[in-house]
Structures are given as C-alpha cells and as structure tokens.
C-alpha positions as a printed NumPy array, in Angstrom:
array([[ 21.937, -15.152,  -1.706],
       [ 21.367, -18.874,  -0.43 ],
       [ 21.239, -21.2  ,  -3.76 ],
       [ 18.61 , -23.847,  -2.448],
       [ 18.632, -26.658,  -5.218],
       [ 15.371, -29.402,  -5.708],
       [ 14.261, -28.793,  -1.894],
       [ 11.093, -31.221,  -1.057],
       [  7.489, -29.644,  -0.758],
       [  7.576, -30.233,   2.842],
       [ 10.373, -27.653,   3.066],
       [  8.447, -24.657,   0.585],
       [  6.811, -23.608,   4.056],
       [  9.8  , -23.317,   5.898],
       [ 11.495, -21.386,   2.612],
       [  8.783, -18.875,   2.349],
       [  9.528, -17.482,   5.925],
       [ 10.404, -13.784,   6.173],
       [ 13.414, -12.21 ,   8.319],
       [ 12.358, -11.72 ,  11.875],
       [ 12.841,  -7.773,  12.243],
       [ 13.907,  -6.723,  15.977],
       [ 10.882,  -5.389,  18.266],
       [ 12.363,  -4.87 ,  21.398],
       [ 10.821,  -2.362,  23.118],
       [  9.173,  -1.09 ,  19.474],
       [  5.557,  -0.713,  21.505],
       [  6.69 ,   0.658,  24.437],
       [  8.064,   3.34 ,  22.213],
       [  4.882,   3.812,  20.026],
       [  2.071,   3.724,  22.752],
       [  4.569,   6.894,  24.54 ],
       [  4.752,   8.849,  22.194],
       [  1.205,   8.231,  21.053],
       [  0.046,   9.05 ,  24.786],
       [  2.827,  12.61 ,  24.599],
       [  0.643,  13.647,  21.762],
       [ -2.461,  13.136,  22.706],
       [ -2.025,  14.585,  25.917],
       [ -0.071,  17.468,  24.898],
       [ -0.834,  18.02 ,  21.229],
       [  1.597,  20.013,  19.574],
       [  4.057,  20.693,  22.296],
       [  4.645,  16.838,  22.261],
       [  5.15 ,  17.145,  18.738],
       [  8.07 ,  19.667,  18.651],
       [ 10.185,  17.265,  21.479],
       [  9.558,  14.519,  19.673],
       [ 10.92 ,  16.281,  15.959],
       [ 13.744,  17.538,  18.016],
       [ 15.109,  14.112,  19.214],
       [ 13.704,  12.006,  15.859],
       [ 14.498,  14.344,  13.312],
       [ 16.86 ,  16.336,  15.009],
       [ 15.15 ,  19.766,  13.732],
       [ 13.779,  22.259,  15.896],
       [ 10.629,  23.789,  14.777],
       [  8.225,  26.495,  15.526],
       [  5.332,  25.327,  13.676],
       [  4.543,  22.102,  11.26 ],
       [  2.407,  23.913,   8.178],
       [  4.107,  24.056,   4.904],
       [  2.955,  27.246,   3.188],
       [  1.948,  28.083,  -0.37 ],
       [  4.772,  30.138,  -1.036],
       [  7.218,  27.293,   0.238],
       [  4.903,  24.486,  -2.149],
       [  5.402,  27.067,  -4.87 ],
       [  8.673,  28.283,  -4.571],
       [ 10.32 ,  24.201,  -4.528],
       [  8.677,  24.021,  -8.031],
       [ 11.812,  26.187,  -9.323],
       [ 14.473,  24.034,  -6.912],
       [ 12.662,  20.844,  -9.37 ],
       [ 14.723,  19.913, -12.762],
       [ 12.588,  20.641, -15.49 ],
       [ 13.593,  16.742, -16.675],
       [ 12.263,  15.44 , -14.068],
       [  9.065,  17.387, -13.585],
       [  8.193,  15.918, -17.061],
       [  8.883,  12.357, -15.956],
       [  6.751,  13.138, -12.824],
       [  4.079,  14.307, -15.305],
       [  4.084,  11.277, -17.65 ],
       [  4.054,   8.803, -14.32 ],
       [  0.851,  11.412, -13.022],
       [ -1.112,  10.933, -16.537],
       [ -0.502,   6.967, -16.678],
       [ -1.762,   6.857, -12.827],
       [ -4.431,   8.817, -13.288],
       [ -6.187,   6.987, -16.394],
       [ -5.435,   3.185, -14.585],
       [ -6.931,   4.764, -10.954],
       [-10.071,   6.653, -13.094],
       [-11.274,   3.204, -15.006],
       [-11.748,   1.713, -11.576],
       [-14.639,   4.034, -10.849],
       [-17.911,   1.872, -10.083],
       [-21.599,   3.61 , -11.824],
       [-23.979,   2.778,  -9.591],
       [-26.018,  -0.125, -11.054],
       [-29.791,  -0.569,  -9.715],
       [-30.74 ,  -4.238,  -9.512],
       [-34.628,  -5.072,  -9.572],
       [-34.068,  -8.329,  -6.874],
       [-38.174,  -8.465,  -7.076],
       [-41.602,  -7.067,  -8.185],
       [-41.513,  -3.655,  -6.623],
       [-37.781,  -3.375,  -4.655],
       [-34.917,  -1.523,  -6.106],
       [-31.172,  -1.823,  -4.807],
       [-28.238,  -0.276,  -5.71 ],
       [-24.629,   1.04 ,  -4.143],
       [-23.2  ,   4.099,  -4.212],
       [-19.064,   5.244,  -3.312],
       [-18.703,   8.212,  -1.226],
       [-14.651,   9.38 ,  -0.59 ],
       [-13.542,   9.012,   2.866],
       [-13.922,  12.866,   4.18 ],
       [-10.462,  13.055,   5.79 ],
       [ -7.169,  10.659,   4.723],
       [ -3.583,  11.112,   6.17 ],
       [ -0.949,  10.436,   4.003],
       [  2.683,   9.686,   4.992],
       [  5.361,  10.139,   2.814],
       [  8.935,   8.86 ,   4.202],
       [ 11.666,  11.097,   3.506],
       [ 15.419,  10.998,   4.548],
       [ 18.057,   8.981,   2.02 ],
       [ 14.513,   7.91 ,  -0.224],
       [ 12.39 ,  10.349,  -0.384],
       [  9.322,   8.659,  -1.828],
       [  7.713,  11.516,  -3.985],
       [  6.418,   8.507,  -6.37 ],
       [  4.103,   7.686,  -3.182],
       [  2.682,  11.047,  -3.417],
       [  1.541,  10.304,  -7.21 ],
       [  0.37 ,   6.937,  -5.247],
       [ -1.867,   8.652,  -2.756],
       [ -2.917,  11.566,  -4.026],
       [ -4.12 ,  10.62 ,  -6.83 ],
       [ -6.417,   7.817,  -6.281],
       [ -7.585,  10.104,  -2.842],
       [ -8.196,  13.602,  -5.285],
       [ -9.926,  10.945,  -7.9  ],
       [-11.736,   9.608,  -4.937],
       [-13.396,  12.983,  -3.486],
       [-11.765,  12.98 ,  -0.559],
       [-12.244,  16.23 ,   0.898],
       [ -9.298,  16.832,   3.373],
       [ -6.302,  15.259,   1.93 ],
       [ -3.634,  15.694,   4.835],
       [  0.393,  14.785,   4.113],
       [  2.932,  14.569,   6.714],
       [  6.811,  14.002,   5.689],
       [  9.822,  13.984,   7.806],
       [ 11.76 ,  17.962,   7.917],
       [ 15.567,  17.684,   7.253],
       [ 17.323,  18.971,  10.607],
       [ 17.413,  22.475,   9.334],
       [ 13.322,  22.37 ,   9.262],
       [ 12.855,  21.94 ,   5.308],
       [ 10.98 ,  19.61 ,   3.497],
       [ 12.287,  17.88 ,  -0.007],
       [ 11.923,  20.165,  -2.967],
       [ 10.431,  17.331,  -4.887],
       [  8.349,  16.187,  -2.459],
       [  6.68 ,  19.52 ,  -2.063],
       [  6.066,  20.045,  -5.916],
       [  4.238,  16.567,  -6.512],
       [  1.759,  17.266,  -3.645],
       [  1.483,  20.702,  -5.497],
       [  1.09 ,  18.763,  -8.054],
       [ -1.926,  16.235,  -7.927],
       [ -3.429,  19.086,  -5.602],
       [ -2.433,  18.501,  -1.914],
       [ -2.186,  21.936,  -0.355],
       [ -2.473,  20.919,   3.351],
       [  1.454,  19.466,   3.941],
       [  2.941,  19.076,   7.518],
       [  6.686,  19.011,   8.54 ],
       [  6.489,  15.946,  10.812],
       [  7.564,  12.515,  10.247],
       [  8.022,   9.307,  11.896],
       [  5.645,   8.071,  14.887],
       [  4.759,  11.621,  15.756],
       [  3.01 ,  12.018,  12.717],
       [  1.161,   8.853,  12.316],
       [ -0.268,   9.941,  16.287],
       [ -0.955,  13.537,  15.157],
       [ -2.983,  11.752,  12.404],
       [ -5.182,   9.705,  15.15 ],
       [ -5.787,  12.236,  17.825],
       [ -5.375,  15.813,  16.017],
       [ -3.393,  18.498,  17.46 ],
       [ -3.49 ,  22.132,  17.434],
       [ -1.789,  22.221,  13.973],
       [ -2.682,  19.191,  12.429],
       [ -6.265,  17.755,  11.978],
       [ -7.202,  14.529,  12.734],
       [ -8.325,  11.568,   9.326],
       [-10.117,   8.785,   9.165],
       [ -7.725,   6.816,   7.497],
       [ -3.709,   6.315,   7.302],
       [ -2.286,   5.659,   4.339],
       [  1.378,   5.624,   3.084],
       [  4.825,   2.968,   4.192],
       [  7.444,   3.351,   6.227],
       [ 10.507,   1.917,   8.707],
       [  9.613,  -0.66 ,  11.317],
       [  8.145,   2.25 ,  14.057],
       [  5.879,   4.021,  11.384],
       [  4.431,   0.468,  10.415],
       [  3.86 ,  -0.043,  14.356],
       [  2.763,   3.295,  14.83 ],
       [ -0.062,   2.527,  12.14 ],
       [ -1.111,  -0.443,  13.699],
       [ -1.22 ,   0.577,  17.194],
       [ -3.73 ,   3.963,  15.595],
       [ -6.447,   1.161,  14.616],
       [ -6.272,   1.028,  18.453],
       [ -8.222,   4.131,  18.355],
       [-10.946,   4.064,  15.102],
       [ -8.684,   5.367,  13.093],
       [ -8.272,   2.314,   9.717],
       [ -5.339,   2.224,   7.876],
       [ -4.637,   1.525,   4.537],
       [ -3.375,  -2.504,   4.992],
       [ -0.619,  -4.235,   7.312],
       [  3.084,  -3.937,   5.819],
       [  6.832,  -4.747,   6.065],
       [  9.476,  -4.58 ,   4.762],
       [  9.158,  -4.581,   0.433],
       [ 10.064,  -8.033,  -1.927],
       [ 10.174,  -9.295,  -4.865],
       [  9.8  , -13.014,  -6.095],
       [ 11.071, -13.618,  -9.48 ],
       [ 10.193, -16.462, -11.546],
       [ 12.759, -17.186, -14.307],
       [ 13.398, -19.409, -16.804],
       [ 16.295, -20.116, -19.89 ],
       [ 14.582, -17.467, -21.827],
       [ 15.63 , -14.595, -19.135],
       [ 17.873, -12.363, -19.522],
       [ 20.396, -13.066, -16.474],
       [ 21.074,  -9.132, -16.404],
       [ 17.394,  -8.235, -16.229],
       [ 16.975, -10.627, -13.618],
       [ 19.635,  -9.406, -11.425],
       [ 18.652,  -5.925, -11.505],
       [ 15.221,  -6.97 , -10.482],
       [ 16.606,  -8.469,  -7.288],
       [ 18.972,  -5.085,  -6.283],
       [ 15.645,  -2.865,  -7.005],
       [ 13.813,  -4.254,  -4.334],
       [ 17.203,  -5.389,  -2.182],
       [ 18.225,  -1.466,  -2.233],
       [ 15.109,  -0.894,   0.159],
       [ 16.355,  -1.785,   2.888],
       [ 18.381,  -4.344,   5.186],
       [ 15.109,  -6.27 ,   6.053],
       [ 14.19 ,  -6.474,   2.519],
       [ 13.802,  -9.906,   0.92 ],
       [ 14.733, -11.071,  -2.637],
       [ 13.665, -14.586,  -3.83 ],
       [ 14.302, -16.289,  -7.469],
       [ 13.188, -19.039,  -8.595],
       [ 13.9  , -21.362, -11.757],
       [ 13.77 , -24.444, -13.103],
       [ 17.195, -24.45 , -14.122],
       [ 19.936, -24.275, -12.245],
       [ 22.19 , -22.531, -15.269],
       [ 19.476, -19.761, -14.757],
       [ 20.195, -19.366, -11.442],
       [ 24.046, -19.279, -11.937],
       [ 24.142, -16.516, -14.721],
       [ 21.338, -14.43 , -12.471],
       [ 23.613, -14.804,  -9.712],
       [ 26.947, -14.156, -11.593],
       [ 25.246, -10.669, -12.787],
       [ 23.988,  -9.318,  -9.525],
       [ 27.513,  -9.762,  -8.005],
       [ 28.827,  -7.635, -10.816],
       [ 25.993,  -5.059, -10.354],
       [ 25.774,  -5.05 ,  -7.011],
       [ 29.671,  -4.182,  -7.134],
       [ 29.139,  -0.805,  -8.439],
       [ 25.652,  -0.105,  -6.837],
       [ 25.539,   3.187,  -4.402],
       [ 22.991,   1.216,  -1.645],
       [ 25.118,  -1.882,  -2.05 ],
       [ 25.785,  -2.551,   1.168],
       [ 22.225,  -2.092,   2.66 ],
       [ 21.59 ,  -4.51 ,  -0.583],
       [ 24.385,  -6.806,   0.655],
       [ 22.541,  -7.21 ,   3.65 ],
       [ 19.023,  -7.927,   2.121],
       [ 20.57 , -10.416,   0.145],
       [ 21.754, -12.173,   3.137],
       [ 18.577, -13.114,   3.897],
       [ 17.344, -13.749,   0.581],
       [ 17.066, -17.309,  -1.707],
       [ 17.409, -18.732,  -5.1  ],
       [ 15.722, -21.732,  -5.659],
       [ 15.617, -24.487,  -8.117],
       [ 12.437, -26.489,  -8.287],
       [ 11.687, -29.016, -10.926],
       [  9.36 , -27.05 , -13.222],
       [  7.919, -23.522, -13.973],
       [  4.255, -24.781, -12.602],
       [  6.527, -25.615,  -9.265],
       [  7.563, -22.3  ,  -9.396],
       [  4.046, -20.865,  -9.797],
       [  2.811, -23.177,  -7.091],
       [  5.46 , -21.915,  -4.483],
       [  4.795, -18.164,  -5.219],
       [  1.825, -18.872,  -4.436],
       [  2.358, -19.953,  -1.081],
       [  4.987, -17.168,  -0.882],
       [  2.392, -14.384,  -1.28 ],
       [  5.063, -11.75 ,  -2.705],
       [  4.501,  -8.025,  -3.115],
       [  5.72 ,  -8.305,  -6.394],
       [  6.07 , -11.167,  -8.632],
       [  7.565, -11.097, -11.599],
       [  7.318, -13.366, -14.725],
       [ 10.46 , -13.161, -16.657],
       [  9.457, -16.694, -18.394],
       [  8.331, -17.28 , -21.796],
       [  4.799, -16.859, -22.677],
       [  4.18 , -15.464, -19.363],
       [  0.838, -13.99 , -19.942],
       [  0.015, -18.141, -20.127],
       [ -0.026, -18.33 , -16.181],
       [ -1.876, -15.758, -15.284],
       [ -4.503, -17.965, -14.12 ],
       [ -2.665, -20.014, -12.233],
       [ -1.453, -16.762,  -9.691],
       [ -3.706, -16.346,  -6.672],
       [ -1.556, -14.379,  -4.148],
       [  0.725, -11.707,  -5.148],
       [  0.744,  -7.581,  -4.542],
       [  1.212,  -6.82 ,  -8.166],
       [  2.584,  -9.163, -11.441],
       [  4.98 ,  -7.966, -14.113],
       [  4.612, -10.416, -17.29 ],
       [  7.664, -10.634, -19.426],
       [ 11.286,  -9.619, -19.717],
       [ 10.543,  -5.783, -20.449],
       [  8.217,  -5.414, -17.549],
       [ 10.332,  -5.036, -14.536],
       [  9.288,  -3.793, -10.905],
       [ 10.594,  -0.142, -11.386],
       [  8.034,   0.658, -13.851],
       [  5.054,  -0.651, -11.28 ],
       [  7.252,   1.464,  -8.711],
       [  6.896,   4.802, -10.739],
       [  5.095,   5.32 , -14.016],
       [  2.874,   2.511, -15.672],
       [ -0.001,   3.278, -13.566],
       [ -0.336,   0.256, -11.252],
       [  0.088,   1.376,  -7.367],
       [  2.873,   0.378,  -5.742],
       [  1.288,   0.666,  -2.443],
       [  1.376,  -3.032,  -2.26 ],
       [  0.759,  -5.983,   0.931],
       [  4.339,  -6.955,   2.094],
       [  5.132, -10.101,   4.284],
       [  2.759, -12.376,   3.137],
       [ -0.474, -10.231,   3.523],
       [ -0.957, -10.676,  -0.249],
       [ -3.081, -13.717,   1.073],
       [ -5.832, -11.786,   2.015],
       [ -4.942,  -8.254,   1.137],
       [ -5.229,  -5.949,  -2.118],
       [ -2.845,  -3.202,  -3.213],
       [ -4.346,   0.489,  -2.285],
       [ -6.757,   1.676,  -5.292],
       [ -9.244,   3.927,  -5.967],
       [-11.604,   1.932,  -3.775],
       [ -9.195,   2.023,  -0.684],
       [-10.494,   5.786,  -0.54 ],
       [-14.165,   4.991,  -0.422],
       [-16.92 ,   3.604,   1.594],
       [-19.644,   2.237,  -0.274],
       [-23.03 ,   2.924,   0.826],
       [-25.481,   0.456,  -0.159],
       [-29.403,   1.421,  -0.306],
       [-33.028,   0.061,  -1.353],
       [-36.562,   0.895,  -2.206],
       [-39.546,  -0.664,  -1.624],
       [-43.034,  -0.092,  -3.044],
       [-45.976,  -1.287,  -1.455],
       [-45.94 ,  -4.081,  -4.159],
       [-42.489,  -4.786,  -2.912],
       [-43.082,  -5.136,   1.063],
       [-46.007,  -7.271,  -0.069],
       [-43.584,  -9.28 ,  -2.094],
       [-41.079, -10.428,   0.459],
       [-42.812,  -8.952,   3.473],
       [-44.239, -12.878,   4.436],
       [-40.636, -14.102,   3.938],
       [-39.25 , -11.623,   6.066],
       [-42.213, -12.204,   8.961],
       [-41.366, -16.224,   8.978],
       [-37.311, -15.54 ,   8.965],
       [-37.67 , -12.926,  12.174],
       [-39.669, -15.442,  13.732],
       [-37.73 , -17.62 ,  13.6  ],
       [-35.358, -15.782,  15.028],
       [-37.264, -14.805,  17.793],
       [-36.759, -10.929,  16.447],
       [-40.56 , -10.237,  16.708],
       [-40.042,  -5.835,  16.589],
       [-38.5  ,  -6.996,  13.834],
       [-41.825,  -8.764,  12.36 ],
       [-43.692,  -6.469,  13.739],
       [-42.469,  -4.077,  11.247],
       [-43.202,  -5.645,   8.396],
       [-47.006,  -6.966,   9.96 ],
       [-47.64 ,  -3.274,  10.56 ],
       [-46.696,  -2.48 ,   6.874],
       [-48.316,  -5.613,   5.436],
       [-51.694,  -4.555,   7.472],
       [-52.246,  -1.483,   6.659],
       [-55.16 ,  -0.157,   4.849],
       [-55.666,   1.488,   1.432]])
C-alpha cells in the first residue's frame, strides 16, 4: 500500500480515484454474444458455455433431485452457519416491509401506496474459485420476502457440467427451485431476451467480473433494470490509536482477497496507526491463500494520514466506499456526520465479514463511488410501489377549481375539461 502522509484538500479528489480496469474490446464482446442469444436462443447458449466455461452441455435446468441430492455433499457445520446467517437476514429484510398508510390530503380525497414484488427477477450467482452462496441468502431472501413470483438463478457449471454443492442447497434453501447451469455474459443475455430453456425477468440482480457487470449494463439497453451499477468491491477504514492494528489489517485482506482490481483505503490520524496496521497486514498477508491476487489489490490501494478523525470522516465522504468501517473510539458518535457509504461497521468487533455473511445487512452494496447516489439492494429493490387515490364528490369539489386554473395554465384544457365535466354535473 502507498503511505500518503498530511496530503492538502486539493489532492482528496485526486486520492479518491479508483483503478482504471481494462475495456478493450469488453462491448464488442457483450453486444455479440447478446445478439448470438437472442438470435439463436439456446443453441447460442451451449457455444458460448463451451468456450467460457469450458463444459459441454445438453441442457441448462438443474433438477430437484440434483438441488436435493447436494444437500448430503453439504457439511452439516456449515449448513447450520448457513441457517443462522438465513434467520438474521430474514428478520433485518422483514422489518423493512412498508403497511400501507392512507393520508386524508383534503375534505373528501384519500391516498395511499401499496408494494407489489417484481413478477420475474434473475439472479446471478458467480461461481468458480468464490463461489458466492452468501449472495444467494442475499437475493433470495429479500426476493421470496418480496413476493416475487418467478425467482430465476443462473451460476456458472464447472467444466464437467455440475453446479457447486453449496450453491445448490442455499437456493434449496430460501426456496429457489428454478436454477440454470449458465454463467458469465450468456446468462445475464438469457436473462434479457429468454430462450427456449430459460425465461426471461424483469430485473437483474447479483455481482460479478468486469464482462458480467458490462453485460448488466448493456441489458438496460433492452427494458430489462438491474439491480444498481458496480465494480470491483472496497473497503475504507477509518482508524484511530484505539484500533487494534491486527483487526485493521485483516479488514484490508477481506476485501483485497476479491480481486486484483479491488481497492483498500485506511485512513488515520496518526501515523503510528498506520505503521502497526501496515506492519500486521504484511505478516498476514504472508500466510494468506489469495495473497497474491491481494498483493495486487494492494498495489493500488492507500493509507492516509490526515490531521484529524473529522478529516477522515470528511474524505470518506467524498470517497463514497462500499464499506466503511469505524474502528475509532466512540464510533457510534459520527454516525451523523456519514452521508455516502454502501454499508458502516461501528467499532472494533464489527468487521466487514460479518456484513458479508451473517448479521443481516446485504452485502449487495454500490462499488466505485456509486454510494453517492445509490442504496444497497433491500427488500424494496424487489418492489414497485403503486401509488393510488380516491375522490368523493366532496373531494373533486375540493381541489377540482385548483386543478381547472393549474391545467389552464398549462394550456392542458382535456385536462380541465375533466374536472369542469365532473364539477358540472348534476345531482
């Protein structure tokens, strides 16, 4: 990591800048193989798993032997982690349901909103050397909670056509019966246009490399949303002399073990902070399997001494970070001082891993900055809310005079009209 000491606040902007990740020819890739399956449906679908994934397949649809068979493949350990991390989800996703509250705005008019779940959602679910069976407690969960009707997964097949055990028992898990062998960009076009095999959604939802995240952003392309804009994951950690320098550096690998276009970023107010942090994620990252996809993460990645926590604060903020974490005294203090970050961890006890798995935050979170203007998938991110109203004839009499003067004015006179007609009529 680059040790930055006391830069000026006309440098923060140039500081907060994420690693360029290479594009060439990324598009041109994505927009053919979106046009392959369109065109050609499933057929496009097997060429494309045979020179991605390497595995040559006869058809996509995981069946509900397979789904229940993996259950026995599943360490009984680790089912009961999955099942504590599933409870804790589903009680934080649950309290965010919205009753319907109906607002009197005048004599005689009633209005009120109502959530519906999104009839059909695609979720992706990377697999290869991480196979992100946490995102299926992610997903599913809020999307089952939801009411979506047609839940839809897609995850990469190993060459030999299977699909992680683990994987498979989660979705079995929170209730996903409808699970595809197909990964990568194929999947995220078999999501947009349908094929024979796999239906078409609504809306995308789940991470992935660099040609998944295109992939997803070239489907808006074609009506089909998505669940935000992403890159690769980070972490911004805020520490000061009552850290532990251990804690700290194992914060950093967690998110640096991503990937090689991940980004890691501390910050401190003292530089002896910075030193011991530094001193300990040398020694960890010495015996860490991922270290050298860490190693190169952390070559684009900062520590930073500014003069004072409320610096600190006041660059994070400009930073934006997925996660941001608080290992400072009295943390809970400066909450209201955040305004742009994917999800906070307040304390030296609440590190990112437990966000990533089981205290019942989502970890589907806005990477690269997008925390500026994005929020991190929840229950809502699987609804549309449908707003409605009722007038009386007290009502239309109420407002109706407002309404005539406004469309006037406007020069919208059907749209007058429809109130004069109402306003007119005769007991």
């Amino acid at each position: 990591m680059q040790k930055i000491l006391n830069p000026g606040r006309e440098q923060w902007q140039d500081l907060t800048q994420r690693p360029l990740t290479e594009q060439v020819k990324l598009n041109d890739i994505v927009n053919t193989v979106f046009a392959e399956i369109k065109r050609d449906g499933d057929k496009a679908l097997k060429k494309y798993s045979l020179l991605f994934d390497k595995a040559s397949l006869q058809s996509f649809a995981v069946s509900p032997q397979e789904i229940n068979e993996t259950a026995e493949k599943v360490p009984a350990e680790l089912k009961v982690a999955i099942q504590q991390a599933q409870s804790n989800i589903e009680k934080f996703h649950a309290a965010q349901a919205e009753a319907g509250t109906e607002v009197e705005t005048s004599k005689g008019i009633k209005c009120w909103r109502e959530s519906r779940g999104i009839e059909s959602v695609g979720i992706y679910i990377p697999g290869g050397t991480a196979p992100l069976f946490s995102t299926v407690l992610m997903l599913g969960i809020p999307a089952r909670l939801a009411g979506c009707k047609n839940i839809i997964l897609c995850t990469p097949p190993a060459a030999d056509g299977s699909v992680n055990p683990v994987i498979l028992y989660t979705a079995g898990l929170v209730g996903i019966s409808s699970i595809f062998r197909v990964g990568g960009i194929q999947a995220i076009a078999a999501f947009t246009f349908g094929t024979e095999s796999i239906p078409k959604v609504d809306k995308i939802f789940g991470p992935g490399n660099q040609y998944v995240t295109a992939a997803k952003q070239a489907a808006q392309h074609f009506g089909v949303a998505i669940d935000m804009p992403a890159g690769p994951s980070e972490v911004l950690v805020i520490a000061d002399k009552s850290s532990n320098p251990a804690f700290v550096a194992a914060d950093l690998l967690s998110q640096a073990e991503h990937g090689a276009d991940s980004q890691v970023i501390l910050l401190s107010d003292n530089e002896m902070v910075i030193d011991k942090s530094l001193l300990a994620l040398e020694q960890q990252l010495a015996v860490l399997p991922r270290a050298a996809m860490a190693g190169k993460a952390l070559a684009n990645s900062k520590a930073i001494q500014l003069s004072s926590i409320a610096d600190c604060i006041a660059f994070s903020n400009l930073y934006a970070p997925e996660h941001l974490i608080l290992a400072v005294d009295n943390a809970r203090s400066l909450v209201p001082a955040i305004t742009k970050a994917g999800s906070v961890f307040l304390g030296n006890y609440s590190c990112e891993s437990a966000g990533d798995y089981a205290s019942g935050t989502n970890h589907t979170l806005p990477t690269n900055g997008y925390a500026r203007n994005y929020s991190g998938v929840s229950l809502d991110s699987f609804v549309t809310k449908i707003t409605f109203q009722e007038l009386t004839k007290e009502g239309i009499q109420t407002i109706g005079p407002a309404i005539e003067l406004m469309a006037e004015a406007e020069q919208l006179f059907a749209h007058k009209n429809a109130v004069t007609l109402r306003l007119s009529e005769r007991d």
